[in-house]
KOLDO-115248 format. One record per residue (C-alpha): z, y, x. Coordinates in steps of 0.5 Angstrom, whole numbers, padded with zeros to 4 digits. Example, Ala and Ser with C-alpha at 12.3 -4.5 7.8 and 13.67 -1.06 7.14 Angstrom:
! residues 2
<zz:0016&yy:-0009&xx:0025>
<zz:0014&yy:-0002&xx:0027>
! end
This chain:
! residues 316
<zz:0042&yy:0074&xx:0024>
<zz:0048&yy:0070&xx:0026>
<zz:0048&yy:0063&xx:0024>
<zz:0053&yy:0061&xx:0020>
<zz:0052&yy:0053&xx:0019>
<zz:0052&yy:0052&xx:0026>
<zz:0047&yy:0048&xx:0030>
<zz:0042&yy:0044&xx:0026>
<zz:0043&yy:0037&xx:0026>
<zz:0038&yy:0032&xx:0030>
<zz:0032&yy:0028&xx:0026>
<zz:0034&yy:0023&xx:0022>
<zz:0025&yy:0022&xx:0022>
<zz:0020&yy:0023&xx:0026>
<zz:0017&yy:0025&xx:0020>
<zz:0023&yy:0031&xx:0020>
<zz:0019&yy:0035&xx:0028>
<zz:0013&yy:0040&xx:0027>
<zz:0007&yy:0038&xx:0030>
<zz:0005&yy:0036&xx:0036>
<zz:0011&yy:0033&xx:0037>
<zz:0012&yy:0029&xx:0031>
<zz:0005&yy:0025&xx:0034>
<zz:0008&yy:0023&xx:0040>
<zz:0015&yy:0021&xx:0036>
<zz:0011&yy:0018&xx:0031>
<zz:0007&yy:0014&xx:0036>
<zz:0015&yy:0012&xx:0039>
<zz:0018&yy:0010&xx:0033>
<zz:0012&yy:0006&xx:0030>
<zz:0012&yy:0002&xx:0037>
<zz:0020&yy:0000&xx:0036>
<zz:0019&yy:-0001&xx:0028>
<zz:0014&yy:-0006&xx:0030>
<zz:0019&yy:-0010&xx:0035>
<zz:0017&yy:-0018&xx:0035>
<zz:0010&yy:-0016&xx:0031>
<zz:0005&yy:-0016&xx:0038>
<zz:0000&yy:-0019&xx:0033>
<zz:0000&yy:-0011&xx:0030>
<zz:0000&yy:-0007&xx:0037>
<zz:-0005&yy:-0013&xx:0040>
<zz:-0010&yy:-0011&xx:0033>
<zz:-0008&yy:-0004&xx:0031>
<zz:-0012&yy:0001&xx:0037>
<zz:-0019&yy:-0001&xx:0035>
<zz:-0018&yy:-0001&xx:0028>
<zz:-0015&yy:0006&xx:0028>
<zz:-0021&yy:0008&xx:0033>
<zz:-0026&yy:0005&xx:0027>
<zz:-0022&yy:0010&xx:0022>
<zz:-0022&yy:0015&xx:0027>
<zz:-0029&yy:0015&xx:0027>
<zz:-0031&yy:0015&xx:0021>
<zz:-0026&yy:0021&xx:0018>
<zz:-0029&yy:0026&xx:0024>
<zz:-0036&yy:0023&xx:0021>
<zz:-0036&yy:0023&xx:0014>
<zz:-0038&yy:0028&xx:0010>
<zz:-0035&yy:0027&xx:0004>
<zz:-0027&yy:0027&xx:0004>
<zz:-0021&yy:0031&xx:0002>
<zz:-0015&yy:0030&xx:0007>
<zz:-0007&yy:0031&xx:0006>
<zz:-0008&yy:0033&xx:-0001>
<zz:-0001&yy:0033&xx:-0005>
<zz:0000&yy:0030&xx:-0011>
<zz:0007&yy:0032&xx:-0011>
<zz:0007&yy:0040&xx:-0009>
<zz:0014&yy:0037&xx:-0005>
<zz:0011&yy:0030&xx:-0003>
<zz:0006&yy:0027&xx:0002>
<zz:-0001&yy:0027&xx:0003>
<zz:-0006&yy:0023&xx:0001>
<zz:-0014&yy:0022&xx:0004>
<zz:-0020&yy:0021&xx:-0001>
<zz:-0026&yy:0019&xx:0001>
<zz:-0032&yy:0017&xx:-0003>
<zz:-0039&yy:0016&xx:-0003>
<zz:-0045&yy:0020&xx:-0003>
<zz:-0048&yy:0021&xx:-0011>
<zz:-0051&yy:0015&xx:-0014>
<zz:-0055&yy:0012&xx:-0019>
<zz:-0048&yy:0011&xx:-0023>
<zz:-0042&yy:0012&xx:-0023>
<zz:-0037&yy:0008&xx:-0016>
<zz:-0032&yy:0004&xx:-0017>
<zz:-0025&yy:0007&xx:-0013>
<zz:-0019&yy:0003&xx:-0009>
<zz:-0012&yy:0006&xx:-0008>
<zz:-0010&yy:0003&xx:-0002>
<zz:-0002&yy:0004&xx:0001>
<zz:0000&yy:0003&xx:0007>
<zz:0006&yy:-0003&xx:0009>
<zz:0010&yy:-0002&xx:0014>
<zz:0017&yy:-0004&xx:0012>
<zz:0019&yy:0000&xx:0008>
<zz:0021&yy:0005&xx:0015>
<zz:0015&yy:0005&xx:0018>
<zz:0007&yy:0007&xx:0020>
<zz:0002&yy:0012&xx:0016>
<zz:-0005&yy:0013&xx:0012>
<zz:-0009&yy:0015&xx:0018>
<zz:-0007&yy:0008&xx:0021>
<zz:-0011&yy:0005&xx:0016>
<zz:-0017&yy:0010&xx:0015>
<zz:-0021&yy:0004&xx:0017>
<zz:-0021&yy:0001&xx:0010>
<zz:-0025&yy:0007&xx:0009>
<zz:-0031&yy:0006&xx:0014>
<zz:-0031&yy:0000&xx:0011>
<zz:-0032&yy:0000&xx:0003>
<zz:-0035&yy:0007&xx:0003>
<zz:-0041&yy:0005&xx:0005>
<zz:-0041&yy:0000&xx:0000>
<zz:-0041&yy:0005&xx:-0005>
<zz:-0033&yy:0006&xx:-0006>
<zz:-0029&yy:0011&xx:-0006>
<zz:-0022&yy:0010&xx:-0003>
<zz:-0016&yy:0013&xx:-0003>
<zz:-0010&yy:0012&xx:0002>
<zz:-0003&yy:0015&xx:-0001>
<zz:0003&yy:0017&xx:0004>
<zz:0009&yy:0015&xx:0002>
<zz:0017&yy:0019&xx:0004>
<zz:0019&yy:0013&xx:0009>
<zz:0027&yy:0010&xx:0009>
<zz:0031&yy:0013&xx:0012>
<zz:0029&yy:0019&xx:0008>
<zz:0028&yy:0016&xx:0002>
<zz:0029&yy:0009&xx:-0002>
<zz:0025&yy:0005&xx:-0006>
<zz:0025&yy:0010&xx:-0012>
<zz:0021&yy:0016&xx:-0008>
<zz:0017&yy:0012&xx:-0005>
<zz:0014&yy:0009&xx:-0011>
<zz:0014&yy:0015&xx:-0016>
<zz:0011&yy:0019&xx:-0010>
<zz:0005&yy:0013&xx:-0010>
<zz:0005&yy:0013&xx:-0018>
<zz:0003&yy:0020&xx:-0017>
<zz:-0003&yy:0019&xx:-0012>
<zz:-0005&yy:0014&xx:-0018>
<zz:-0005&yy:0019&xx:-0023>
<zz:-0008&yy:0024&xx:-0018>
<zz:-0014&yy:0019&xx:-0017>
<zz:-0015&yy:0018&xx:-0024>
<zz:-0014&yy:0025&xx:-0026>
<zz:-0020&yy:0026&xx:-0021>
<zz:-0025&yy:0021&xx:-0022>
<zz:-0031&yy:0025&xx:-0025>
<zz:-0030&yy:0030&xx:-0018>
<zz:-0030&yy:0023&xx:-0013>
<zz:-0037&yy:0021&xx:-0019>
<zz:-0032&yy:0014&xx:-0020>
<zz:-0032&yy:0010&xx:-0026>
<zz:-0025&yy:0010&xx:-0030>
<zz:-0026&yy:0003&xx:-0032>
<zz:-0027&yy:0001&xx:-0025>
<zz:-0020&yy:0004&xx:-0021>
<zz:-0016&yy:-0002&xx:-0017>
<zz:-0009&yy:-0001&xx:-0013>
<zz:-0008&yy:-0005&xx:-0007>
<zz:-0003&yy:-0005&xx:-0002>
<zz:-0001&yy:-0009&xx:0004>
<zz:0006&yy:-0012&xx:0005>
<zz:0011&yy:-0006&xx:0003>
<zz:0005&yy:-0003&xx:0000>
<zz:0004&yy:-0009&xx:-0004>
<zz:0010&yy:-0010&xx:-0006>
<zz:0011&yy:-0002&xx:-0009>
<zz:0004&yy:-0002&xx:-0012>
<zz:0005&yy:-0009&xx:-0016>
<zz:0012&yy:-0005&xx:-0019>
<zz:0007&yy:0001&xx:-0020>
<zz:0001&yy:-0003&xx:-0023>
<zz:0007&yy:-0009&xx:-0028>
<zz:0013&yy:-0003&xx:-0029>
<zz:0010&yy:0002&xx:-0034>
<zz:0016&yy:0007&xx:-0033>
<zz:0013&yy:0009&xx:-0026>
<zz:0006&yy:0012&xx:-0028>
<zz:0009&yy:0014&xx:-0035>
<zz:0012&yy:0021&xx:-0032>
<zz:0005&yy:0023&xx:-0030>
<zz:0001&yy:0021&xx:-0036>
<zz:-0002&yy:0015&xx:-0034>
<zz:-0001&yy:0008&xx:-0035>
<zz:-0002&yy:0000&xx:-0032>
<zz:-0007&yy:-0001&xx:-0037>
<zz:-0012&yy:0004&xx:-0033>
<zz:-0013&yy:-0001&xx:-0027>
<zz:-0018&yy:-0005&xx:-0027>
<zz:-0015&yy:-0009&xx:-0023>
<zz:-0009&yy:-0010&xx:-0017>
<zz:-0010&yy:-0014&xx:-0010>
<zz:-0004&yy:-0015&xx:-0006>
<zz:-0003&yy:-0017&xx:0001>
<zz:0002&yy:-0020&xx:0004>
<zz:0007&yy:-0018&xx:-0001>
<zz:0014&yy:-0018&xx:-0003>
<zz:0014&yy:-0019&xx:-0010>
<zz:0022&yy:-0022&xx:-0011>
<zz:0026&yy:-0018&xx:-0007>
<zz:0032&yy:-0024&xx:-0009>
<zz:0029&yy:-0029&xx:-0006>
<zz:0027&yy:-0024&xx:-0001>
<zz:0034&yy:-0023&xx:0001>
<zz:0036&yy:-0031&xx:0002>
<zz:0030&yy:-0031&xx:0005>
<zz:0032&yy:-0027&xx:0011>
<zz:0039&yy:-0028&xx:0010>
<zz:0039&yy:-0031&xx:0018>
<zz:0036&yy:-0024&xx:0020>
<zz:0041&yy:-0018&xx:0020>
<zz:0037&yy:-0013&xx:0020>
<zz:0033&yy:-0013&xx:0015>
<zz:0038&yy:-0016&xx:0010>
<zz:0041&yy:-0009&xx:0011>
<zz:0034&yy:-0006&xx:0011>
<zz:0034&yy:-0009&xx:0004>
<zz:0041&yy:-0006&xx:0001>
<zz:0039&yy:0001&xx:0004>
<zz:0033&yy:0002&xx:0001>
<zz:0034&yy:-0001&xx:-0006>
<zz:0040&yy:0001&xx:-0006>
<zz:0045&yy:-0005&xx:-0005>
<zz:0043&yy:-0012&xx:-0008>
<zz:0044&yy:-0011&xx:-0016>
<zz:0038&yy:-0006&xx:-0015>
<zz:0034&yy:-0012&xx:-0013>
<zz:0032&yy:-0015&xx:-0019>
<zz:0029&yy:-0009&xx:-0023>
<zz:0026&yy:-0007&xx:-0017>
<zz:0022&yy:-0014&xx:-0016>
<zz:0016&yy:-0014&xx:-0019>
<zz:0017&yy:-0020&xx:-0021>
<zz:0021&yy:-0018&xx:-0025>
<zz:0016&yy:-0014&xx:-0030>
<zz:0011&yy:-0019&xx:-0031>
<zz:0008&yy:-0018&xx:-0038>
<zz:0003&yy:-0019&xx:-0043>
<zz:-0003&yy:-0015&xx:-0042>
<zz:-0002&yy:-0014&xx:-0034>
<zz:-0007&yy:-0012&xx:-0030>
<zz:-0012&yy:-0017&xx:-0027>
<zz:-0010&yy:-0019&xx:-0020>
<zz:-0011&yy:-0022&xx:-0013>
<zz:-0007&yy:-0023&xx:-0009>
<zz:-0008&yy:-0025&xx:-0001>
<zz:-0003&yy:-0028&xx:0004>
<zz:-0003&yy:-0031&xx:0011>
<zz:0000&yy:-0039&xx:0011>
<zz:0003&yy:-0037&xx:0017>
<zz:0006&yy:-0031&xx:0016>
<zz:0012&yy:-0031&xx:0019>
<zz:0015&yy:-0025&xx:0015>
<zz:0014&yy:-0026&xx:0008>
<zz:0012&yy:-0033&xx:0006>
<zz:0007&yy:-0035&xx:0002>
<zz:0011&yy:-0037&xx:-0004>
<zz:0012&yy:-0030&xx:-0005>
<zz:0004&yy:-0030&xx:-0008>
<zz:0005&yy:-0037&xx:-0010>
<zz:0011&yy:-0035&xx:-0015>
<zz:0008&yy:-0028&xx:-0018>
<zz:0001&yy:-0031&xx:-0020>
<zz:0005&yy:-0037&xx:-0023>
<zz:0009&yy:-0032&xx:-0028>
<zz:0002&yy:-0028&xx:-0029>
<zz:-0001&yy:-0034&xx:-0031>
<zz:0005&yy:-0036&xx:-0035>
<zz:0003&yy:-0031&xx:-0039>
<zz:-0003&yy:-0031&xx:-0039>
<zz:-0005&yy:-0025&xx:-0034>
<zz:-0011&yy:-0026&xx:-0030>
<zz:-0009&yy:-0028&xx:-0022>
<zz:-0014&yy:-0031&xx:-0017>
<zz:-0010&yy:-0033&xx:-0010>
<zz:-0012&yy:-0034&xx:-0004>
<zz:-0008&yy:-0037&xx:0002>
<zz:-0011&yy:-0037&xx:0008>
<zz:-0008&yy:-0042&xx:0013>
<zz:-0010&yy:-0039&xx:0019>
<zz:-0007&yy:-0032&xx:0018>
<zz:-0001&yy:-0029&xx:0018>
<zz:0002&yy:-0022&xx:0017>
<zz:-0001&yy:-0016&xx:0020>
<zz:-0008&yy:-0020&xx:0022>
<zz:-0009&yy:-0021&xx:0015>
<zz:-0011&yy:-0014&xx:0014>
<zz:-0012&yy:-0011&xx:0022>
<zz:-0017&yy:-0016&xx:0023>
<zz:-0021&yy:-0015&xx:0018>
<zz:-0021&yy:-0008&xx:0018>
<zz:-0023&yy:-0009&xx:0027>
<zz:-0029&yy:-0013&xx:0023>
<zz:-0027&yy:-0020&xx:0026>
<zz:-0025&yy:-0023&xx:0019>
<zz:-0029&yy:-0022&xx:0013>
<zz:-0025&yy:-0027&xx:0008>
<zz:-0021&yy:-0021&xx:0005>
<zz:-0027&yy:-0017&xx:0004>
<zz:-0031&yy:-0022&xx:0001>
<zz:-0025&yy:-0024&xx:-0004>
<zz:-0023&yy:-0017&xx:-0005>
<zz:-0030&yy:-0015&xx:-0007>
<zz:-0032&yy:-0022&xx:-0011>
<zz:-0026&yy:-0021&xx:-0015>
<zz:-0028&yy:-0013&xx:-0017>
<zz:-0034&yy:-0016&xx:-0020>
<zz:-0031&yy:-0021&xx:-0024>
<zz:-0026&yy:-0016&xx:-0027>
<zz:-0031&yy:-0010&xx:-0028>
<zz:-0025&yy:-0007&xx:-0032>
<zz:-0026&yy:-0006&xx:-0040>
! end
């Protein structure tokens, strides 16, 4: 049959190639996305080989499941049966809003599962081929995924805790303070237990100023949130209220991407309110090794405070 739209255009994503070359593509396009982040290419390989592992190994897991019938996948892990029910973490991925995948942090689940957890580790459509909006409905529906699941995963309802790092932080701090993402899919903030952040960009405003001596992501800032008036309603900053989710929120005070302050101001407004907000600035870390390290098991502060903090706010 003749074609009569002409040549297909190129992808715009590695994420466009079938298999195998979008693996190679996506191994390229993640080492040019992290540019001067040696630190994440330095730490990143055995804390892949550790996920890599433990998925081929571990029994009890769903992967590339699709909250969205036309969206990207999520992986779920979760612990054998116990005397009672499991807490469960959502855990997104960062990455700039451009860049990296779930199975690059498999390892958050060699390392809580055992401990009695249930993870879950959500895709999301990366810019270019999405803007914020996507990507955080798509997350959204991996929450409502999740909850809609806890009895198959023999998890809690009262102990379901969103996490994420960097970008990821910061679209899962808008899902878990703005109602108006999980509400299409039934569901609402009040259902979290709790939110961890790491290393997050909760005021994108002040994010931009921030950045404005680096071109490129001042750009990236625009394009995937639409231009700058988008700024304000997309920070989460912005969606503080009373009756938040409790929260953690972790930062390197070396972090030579997203100051700590970013941290520092979204648990003063929580606080202002009276929403629950413990932070933690670590003086020796920065950006990637904040979460890399822990998870090629060379620093266990994150896991201790997350887990600490999950005992103190078992959820109603």
């Amino acid at each position: 049959m003749p074609n009569d739209q002409g040549p297909p255009s190129p992808p715009r994503h590695p994420n466009d190639l079938p298999h195998p070359a979008q693996e190679l593509a996506l191994a390229a396009w993640d080492l040019v996305a992290a540019g001067a982040d040696v630190a994440f290419h330095a730490r990143a390989p055995r804390a892949v080989l550790k996920g890599a592992l433990f998925a081929r190994e571990h029994p009890r897991s769903a992967r590339d499941v699709h909250p969205l019938p036309d969206g990207p996948g999520l992986d779920a892990f979760w612990p054998a049966p116990q005397a009672s029910l499991c807490p469960v973490l959502i855990f997104v991925h960062g990455g700039g809003w451009a860049h990296y995948r779930k199975e690059l942090y498999t390892a958050v689940a060699a390392h809580l599962v055992p401990q009695g957890w249930a993870v879950i580790l959500p895709d999301y459509t990366a810019y270019p081929r999405a803007t914020y909006r996507q990507m955080a409905d798509e997350i959204a529906a991996a929450v409502a995924w999740t909850v809609d699941r806890l009895p198959e995963l023999g998890a809690d309802p009262r102990r379901v805790y969103l996490a994420g790092h960097s970008a990821g932080a910061h679209l899962t701090a808008l899902i878990g303070l703005d109602k108006g993402w999980l509400a299409p899919h039934g569901h609402d903030p009040s259902e979290l237990a709790g939110y961890i952040g790491m290393s997050g960009v909760y005021d994108l405003m002040a994010a931009h100023v921030q950045w404005n001596h680096r071109r490129p992501a001042t750009e990236l800032l625009q394009r995937v949130f639409d231009g700058t008036d988008s700024l304000r309603t997309a920070s989460p900053l912005t969606h503080v209220h009373v009756g938040a989710p409790p929260a953690l929120l972790l930062h390197g005070a070396t972090d030579p991407y997203v100051p700590s302050n970013q941290a520092a101001s979204l648990c003063q407004t929580l606080r202002q309110v009276g929403a629950p907000c413990e932070l933690r600035i670590y003086p020796d870390v920065g950006h990637s090794d904040l979460i890399l390290d822990p998870l090629a098991g060379k620093d266990n502060r994150l896991w201790r405070d997350l887990l600490a903090f999950a005992e103190r706010h078992p959820g109603a």
